[in-house]
C-alpha positions as CSV (number, residue, x, y, z in Angstrom):
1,X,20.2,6.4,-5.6
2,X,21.9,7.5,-2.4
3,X,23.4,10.5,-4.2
4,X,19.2,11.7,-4.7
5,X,18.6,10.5,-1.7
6,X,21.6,13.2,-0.1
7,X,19.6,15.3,-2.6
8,X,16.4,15.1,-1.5
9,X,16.9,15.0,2.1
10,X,19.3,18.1,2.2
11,X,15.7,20.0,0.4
12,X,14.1,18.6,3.4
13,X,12.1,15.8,1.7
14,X,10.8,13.1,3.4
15,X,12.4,10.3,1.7
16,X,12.4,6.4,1.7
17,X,15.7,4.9,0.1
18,X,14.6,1.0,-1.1
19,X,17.0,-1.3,-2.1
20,X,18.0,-5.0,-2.0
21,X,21.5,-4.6,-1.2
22,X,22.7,-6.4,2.0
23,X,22.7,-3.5,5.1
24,X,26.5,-4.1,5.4
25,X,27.0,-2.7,2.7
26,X,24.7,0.7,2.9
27,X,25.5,3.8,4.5
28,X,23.7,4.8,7.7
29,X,20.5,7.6,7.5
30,X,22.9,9.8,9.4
31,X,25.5,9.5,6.5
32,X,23.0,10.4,3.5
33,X,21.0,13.2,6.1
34,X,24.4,14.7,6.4
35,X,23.7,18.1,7.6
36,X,19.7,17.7,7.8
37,X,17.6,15.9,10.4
38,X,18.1,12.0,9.9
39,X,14.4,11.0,10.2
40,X,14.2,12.5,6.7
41,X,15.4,9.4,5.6
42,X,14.2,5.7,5.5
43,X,16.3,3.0,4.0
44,X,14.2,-0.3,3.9
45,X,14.4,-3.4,1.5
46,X,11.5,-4.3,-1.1
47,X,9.6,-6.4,1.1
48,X,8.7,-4.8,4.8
49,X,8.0,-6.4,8.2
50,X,7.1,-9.6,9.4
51,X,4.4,-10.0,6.8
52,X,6.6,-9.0,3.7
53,X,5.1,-6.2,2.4
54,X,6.0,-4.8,-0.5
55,X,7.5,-1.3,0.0
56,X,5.0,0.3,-1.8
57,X,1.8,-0.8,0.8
58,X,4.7,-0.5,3.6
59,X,5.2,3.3,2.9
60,X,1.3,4.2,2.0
61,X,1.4,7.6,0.0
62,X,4.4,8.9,-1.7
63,X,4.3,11.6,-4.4
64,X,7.0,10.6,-6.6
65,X,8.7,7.3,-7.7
66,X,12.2,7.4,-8.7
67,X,13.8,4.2,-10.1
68,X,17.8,4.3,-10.5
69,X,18.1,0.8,-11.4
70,X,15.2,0.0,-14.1
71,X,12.1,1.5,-16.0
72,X,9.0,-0.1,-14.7
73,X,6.7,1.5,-17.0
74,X,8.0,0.8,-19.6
75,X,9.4,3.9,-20.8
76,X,6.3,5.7,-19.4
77,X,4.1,3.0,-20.8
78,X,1.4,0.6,-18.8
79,X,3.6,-2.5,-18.2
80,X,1.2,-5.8,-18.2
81,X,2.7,-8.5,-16.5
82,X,2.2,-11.8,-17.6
83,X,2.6,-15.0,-15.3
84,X,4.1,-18.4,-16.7
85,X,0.9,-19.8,-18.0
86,X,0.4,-16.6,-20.7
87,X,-2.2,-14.7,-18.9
88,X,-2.3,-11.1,-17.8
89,X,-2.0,-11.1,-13.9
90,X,-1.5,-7.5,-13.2
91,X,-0.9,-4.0,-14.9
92,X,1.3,-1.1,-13.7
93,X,0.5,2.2,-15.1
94,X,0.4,5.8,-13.3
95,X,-2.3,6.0,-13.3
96,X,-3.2,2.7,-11.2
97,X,-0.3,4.0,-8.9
98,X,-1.9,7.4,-8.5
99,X,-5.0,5.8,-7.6
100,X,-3.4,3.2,-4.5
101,X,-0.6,5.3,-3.6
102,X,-1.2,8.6,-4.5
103,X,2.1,8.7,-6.5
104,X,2.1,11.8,-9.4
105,X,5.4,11.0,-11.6
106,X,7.3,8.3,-12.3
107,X,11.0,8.9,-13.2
108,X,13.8,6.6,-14.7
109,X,16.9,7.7,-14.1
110,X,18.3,4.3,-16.6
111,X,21.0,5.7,-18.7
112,X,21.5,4.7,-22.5
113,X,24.5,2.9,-21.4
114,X,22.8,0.9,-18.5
115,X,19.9,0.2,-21.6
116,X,22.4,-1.3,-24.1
117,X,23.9,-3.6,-20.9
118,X,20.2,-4.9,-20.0
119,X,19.3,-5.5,-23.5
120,X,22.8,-7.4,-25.0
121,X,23.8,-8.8,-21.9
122,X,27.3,-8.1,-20.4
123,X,29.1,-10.2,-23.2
124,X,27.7,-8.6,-26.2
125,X,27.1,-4.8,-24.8
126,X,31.1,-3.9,-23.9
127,X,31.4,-2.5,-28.0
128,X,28.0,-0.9,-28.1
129,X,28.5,1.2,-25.4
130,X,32.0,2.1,-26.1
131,X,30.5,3.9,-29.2
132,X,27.6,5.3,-27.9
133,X,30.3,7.0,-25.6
134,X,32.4,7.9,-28.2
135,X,30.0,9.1,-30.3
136,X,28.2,11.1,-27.7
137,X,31.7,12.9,-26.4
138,X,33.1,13.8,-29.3
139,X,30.2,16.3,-29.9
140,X,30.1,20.2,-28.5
141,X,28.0,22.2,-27.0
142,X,29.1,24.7,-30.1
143,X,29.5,24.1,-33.1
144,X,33.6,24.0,-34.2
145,X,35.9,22.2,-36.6
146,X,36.3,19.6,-33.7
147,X,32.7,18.3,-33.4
148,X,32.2,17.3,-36.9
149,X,29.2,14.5,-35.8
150,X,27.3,17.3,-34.2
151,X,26.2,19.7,-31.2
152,X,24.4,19.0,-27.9
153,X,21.3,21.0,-27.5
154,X,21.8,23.2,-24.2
155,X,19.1,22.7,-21.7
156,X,17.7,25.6,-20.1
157,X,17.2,25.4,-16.5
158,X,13.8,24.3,-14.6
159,X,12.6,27.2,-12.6
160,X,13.9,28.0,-9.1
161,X,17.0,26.0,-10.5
162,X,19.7,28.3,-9.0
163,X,18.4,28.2,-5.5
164,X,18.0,24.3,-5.4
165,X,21.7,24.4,-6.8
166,X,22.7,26.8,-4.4
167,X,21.3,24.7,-1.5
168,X,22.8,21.8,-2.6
169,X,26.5,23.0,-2.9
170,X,26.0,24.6,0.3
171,X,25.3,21.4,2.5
172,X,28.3,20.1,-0.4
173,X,26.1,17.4,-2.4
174,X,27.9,16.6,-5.2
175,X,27.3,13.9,-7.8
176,X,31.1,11.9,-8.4
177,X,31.4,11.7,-11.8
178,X,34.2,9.2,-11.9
179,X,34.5,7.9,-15.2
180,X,32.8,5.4,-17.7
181,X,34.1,3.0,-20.1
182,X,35.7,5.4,-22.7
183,X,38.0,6.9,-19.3
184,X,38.2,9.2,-16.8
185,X,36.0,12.3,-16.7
186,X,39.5,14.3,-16.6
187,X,38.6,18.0,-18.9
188,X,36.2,16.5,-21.0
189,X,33.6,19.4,-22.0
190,X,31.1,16.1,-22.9
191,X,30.6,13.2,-20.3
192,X,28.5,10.4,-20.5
193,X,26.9,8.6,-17.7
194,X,28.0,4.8,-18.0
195,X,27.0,2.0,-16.2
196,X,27.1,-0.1,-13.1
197,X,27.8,-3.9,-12.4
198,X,26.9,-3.5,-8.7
199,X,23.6,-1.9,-9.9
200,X,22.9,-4.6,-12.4
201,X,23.6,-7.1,-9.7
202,X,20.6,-6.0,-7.7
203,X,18.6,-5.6,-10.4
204,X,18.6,-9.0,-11.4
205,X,19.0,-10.0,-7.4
206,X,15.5,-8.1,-6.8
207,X,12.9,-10.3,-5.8
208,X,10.2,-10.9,-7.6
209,X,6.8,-12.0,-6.7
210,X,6.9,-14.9,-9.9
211,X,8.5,-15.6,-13.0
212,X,7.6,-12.9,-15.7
213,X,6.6,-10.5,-13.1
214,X,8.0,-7.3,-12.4
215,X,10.2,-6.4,-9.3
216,X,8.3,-7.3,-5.9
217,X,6.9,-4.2,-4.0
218,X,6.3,-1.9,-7.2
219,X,2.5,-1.4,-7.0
220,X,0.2,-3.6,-9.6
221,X,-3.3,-4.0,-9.8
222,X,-4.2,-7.9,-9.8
223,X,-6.2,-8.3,-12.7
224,X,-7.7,-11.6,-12.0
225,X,-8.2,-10.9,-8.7
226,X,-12.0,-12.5,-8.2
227,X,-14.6,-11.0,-6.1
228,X,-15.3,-11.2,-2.9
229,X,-18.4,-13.8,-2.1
230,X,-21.3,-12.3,0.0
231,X,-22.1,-15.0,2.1
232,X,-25.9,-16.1,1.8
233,X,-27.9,-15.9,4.3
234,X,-31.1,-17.9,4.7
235,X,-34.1,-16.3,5.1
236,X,-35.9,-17.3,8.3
237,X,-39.5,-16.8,9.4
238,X,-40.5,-15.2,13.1
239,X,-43.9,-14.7,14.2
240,X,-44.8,-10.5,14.6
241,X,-45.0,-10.9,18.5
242,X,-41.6,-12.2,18.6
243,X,-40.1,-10.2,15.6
244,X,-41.0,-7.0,17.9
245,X,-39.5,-8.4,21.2
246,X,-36.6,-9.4,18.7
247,X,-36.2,-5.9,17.1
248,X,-36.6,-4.1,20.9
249,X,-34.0,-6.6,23.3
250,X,-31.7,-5.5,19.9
251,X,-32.1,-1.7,20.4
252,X,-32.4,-1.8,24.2
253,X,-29.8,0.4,26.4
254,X,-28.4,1.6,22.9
255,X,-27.5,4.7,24.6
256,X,-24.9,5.2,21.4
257,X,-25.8,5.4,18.3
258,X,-23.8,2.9,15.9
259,X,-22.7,4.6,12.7
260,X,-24.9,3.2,9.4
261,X,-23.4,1.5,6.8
262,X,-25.5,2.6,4.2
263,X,-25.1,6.7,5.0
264,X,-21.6,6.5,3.5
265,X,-20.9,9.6,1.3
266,X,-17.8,8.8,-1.1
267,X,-18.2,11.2,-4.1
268,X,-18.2,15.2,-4.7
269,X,-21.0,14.6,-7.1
270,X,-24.8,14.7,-6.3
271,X,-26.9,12.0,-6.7
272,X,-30.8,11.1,-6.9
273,X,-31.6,8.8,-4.3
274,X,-34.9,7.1,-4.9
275,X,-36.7,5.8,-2.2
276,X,-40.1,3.4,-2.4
277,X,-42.8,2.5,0.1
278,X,-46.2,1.3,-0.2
279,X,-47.9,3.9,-0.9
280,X,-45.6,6.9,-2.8
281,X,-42.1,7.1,-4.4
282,X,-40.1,10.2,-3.8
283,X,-36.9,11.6,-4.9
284,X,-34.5,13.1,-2.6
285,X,-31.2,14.7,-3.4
286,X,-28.4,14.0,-1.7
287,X,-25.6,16.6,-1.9
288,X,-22.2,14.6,-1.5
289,X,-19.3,16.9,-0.2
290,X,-16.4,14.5,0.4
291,X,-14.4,11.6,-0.6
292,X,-13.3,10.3,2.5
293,X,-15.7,8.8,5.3
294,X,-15.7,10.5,8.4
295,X,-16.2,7.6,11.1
296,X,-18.2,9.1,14.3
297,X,-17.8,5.7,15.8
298,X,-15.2,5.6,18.3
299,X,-14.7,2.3,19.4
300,X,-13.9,0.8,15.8
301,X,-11.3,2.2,13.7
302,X,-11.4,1.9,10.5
303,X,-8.2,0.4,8.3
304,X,-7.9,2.0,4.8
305,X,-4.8,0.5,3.4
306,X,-2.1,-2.1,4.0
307,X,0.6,0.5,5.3
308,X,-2.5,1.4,7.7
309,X,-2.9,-2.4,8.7
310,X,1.2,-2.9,9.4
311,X,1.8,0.5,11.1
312,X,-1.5,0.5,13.6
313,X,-1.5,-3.9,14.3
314,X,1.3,-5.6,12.8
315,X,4.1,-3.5,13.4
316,X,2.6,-2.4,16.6
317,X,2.1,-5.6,17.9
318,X,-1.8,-5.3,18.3
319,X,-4.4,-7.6,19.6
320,X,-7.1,-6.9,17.5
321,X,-10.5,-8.1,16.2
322,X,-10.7,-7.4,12.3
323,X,-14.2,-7.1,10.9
324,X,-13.9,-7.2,6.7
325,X,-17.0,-5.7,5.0
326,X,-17.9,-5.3,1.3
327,X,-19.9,-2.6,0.2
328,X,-21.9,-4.5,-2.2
329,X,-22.6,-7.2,0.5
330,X,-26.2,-6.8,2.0
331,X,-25.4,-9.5,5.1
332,X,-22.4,-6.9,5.9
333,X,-24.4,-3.8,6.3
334,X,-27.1,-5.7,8.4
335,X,-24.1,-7.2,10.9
336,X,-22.1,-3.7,11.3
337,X,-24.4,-2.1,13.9
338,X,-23.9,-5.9,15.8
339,X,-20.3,-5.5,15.2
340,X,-19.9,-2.1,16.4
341,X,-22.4,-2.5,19.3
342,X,-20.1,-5.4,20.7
343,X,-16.9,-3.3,20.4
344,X,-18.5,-0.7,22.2
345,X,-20.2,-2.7,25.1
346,X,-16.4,-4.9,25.0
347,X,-14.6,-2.0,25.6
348,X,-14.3,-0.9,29.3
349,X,-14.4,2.8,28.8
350,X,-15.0,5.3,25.9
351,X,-11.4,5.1,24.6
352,X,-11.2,9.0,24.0
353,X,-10.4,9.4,27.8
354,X,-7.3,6.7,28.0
355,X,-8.5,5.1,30.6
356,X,-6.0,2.8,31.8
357,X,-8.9,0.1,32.6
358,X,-9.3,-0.3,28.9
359,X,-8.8,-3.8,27.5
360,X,-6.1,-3.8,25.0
361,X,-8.0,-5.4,22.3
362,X,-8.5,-3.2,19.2
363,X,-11.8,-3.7,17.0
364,X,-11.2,-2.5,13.4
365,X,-12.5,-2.5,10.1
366,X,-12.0,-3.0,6.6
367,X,-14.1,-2.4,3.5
368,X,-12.3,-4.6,0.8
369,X,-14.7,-3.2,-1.9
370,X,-13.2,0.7,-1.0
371,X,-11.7,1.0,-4.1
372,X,-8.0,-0.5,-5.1
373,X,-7.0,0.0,-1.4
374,X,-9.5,-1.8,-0.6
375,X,-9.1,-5.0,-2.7
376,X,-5.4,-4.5,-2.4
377,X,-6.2,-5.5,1.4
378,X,-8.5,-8.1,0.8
379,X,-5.6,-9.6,-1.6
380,X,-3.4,-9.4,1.2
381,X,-5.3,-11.0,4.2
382,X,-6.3,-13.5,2.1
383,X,-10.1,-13.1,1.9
384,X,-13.1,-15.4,0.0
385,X,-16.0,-14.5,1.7
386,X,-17.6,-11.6,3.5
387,X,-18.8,-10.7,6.6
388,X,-15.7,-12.4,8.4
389,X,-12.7,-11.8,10.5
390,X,-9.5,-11.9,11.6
391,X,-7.8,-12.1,14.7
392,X,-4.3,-10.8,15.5
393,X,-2.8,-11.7,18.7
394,X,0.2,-10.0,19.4
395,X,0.5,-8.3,15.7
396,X,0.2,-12.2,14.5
397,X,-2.6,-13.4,12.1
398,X,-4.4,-16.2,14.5
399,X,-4.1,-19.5,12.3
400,X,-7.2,-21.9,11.4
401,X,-6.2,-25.3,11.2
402,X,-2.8,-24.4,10.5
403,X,-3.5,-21.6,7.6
404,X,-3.9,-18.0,8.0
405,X,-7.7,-17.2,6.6
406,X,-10.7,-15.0,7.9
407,X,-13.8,-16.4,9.3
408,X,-16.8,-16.2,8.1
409,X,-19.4,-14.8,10.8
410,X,-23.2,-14.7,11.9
411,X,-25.4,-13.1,14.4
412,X,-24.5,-16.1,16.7
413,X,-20.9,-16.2,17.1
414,X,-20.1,-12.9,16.5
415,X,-22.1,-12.5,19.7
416,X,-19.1,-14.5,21.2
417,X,-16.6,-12.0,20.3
418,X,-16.3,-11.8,24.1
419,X,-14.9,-15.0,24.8
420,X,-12.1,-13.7,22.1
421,X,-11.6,-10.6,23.7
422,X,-11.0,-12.4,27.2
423,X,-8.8,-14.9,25.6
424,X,-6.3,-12.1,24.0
425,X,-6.2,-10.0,27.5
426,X,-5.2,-12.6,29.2
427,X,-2.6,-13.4,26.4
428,X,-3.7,-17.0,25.7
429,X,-1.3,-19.0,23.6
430,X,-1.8,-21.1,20.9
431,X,-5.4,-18.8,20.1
432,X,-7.5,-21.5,18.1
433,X,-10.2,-18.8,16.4
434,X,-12.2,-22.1,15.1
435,X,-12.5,-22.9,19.2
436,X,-13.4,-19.7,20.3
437,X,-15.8,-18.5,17.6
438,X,-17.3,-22.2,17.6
439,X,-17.9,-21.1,13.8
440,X,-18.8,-24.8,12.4
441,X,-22.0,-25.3,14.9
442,X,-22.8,-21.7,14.5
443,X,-23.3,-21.8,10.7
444,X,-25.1,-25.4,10.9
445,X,-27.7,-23.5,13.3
């Protein structure tokens, strides 16, 4: 692994070196950079940060996976992983990997030697890999009297193979062949790859989120993961006088307008959008011409995925109001503009001038139906019902009654997100969110 990391880093690739080896025992980023800069390269263990992220969410998008000790897929395969009580708890497959992380290949780098040791066990391997090596190394890459069992197919070279080599043995990155359990490399015109206790040590060291599950931090999509509840909201009935005094205190001094949660576009396709009032039905087509939302709202930013969440409030140390949404939920929708209209009229000054008079308070959202980012987040923080939040103080998740959980929220006390906001700037310890929100008597109301 620190041999592709050298590798990699010396072709100027941005690279993240995971392992659960002890740090006394790893060579420093300026050691593997060598002659390259040494923010190419990342070591970090399999979980990350104060909230033990797996490396995976940690480092957000990668392109490509390489695995030194193991084969996660299975030899390529989707790997289901099964908990203790027989059922199917998660699935890793490329695909699913492609989809949270971006990732395009997966490669094992396992030798056939490391396979027979993980498979017999150290006791009952030793003989088994002694011939393998044997039996591989007695062969030729021609055919002669001398290589009776036969010849080694030659490989020909990727393209661009020559320069990459060149590049290499110019900033000297070498692999040390060393030798295996049949000897020393010495003039062998064959040599087999064998195997490595320290290796196999962290491999059965590397923590795993249960029994029968794979290695903590490799991505896998919860399979049993439930939905997320809409919360129901009760219907209530308001005389027209007062529904139109209602409706214009609500839009009054609204001098920005909030973003709507219904106008995301999140397909390249075209749709037919049919829409239905009292008198006619018409069809409209609506051209869709990305997959990202653009946000125009500037006083909420929007959290896409757990390496989003610990870079911009955990890691950063953040106080920050989290509002979680689900597309599917018609209560969310309906709150958003009250959301966003509070985080605007909350915030001292339009944060694109950085004003120092600003509070320090971030308002952010998450959408825990946006695809397997977005459930992946919802998974993480711990959610059962939406339209909630979450406050972090300090880059902490504020505890209720003593367990880290989202609150569920309504026109009345998220109208109270001010009392929150007042409490984080002036850095209030022991935040109680059940206090502040006053979420019980709200909901009975």
């Amino acid at each position: 692994a620190i041999f592709l990391a050298k590798a990699l880093v010396a072709l100027n690739v941005k690279t993240h070196l995971v392992t659960a080896r002890p740090a006394w025992s790893l060579p420093s980023p300026q050691d593997i950079a060598v002659s390259s800069s040494k923010d190419l390269i990342e070591i970090m263990p399999p979980a990350v940060g104060s909230m033990s992220l797996g490396f995976a969410m940690a480092i957000g998008e990668f392109d490509v996976l390489i695995d030194t000790l193991g084969d996660e897929m299975g030899m390529g395969r989707a790997r289901t992983i099964i908990n203790n009580d027989g059922y199917e708890i998660g699935q890793s497959s490329l695909q699913q990997w492609k989809e949270l992380h971006g990732c395009n290949e997966y490669i094992s780098t396992v030798t056939r030697s490391q396979q027979y040791v993980l498979g017999k066990g150290l006791l009952f391997a030793r003989d088994a890999v002694i011939r393998y090596q044997e039996e591989v190394e007695s062969r030729s890459t021609t055919v002669t009297s001398s290589s009776p069992k036969g010849v080694i197919p030659s490989v020909p070279p990727p393209r661009n193979f020559g320069a990459t080599m060149q590049s290499l043995l110019d900033k000297n990155v070498i692999y040390p062949a060393g030798s295996n359990e049949v000897g020393s490399q010495g003039d062998k015109s064959t040599f087999v790859r064998g195997w490595s206790l320290s290796d196999l040590t962290e491999l059965k060291t590397w923590p795993r989120a249960s029994e029968g599950a794979g290695r903590f931090g490799f991505p896998v999509i919860d399979l049993n993961a439930p939905r997320i509840r809409p919360v129901k909201e009760t219907k209530k009935v308001i005389a027209p006088a007062v529904e139109k005094i209602v409706a214009e205190d609500a839009n009054k001094d609204d001098a920005y307008e909030e973003e709507s949660p219904t106008s995301e576009l999140t397909s390249s396709e075209s749709m037919m959008a049919t829409t239905v009032n009292a008198t006619s039905t018409r069809q409209i087509k609506v051209t869709k011409s990305s997959s990202k939302k653009v946000s125009s709202n500037p006083y909420v930013t929007t959290i896409s995925s757990a390496s989003e969440l610990n870079q911009n409030i955990v890691e950063a140390r953040r106080n920050c109001i989290l509002f979680l949404t689900a597309s599917y939920c018609q209560k969310c929708k309906r709150l958003t503009p009250q959301f966003q209209r509070m985080a605007r009229k909350l915030s001292d000054s339009d944060p694109s001038a950085n004003s120092s008079s600003a509070n320090d308070v971030l308002f952010a959202h998450v959408d825990i139906s946006a695809g397997p980012k977005g459930k992946q987040l919802g998974k993480l923080l711990n959610v059962e019902k939406v339209p909630s939040v979450i406050i972090f103080q300090n880059g902490n998740q504020v505890e209720l009654d003593g367990e880290e959980s989202s609150i569920v929220v309504e026109r009345g006390n998220l109208n109270r997100l001010d009392e929150v906001v007042d409490a984080l700037d002036k850095g209030a310890s022991h935040l109680k969110l059940k206090d502040l929100l006053s979420i019980h008597e709200a909901v009975q109301q």
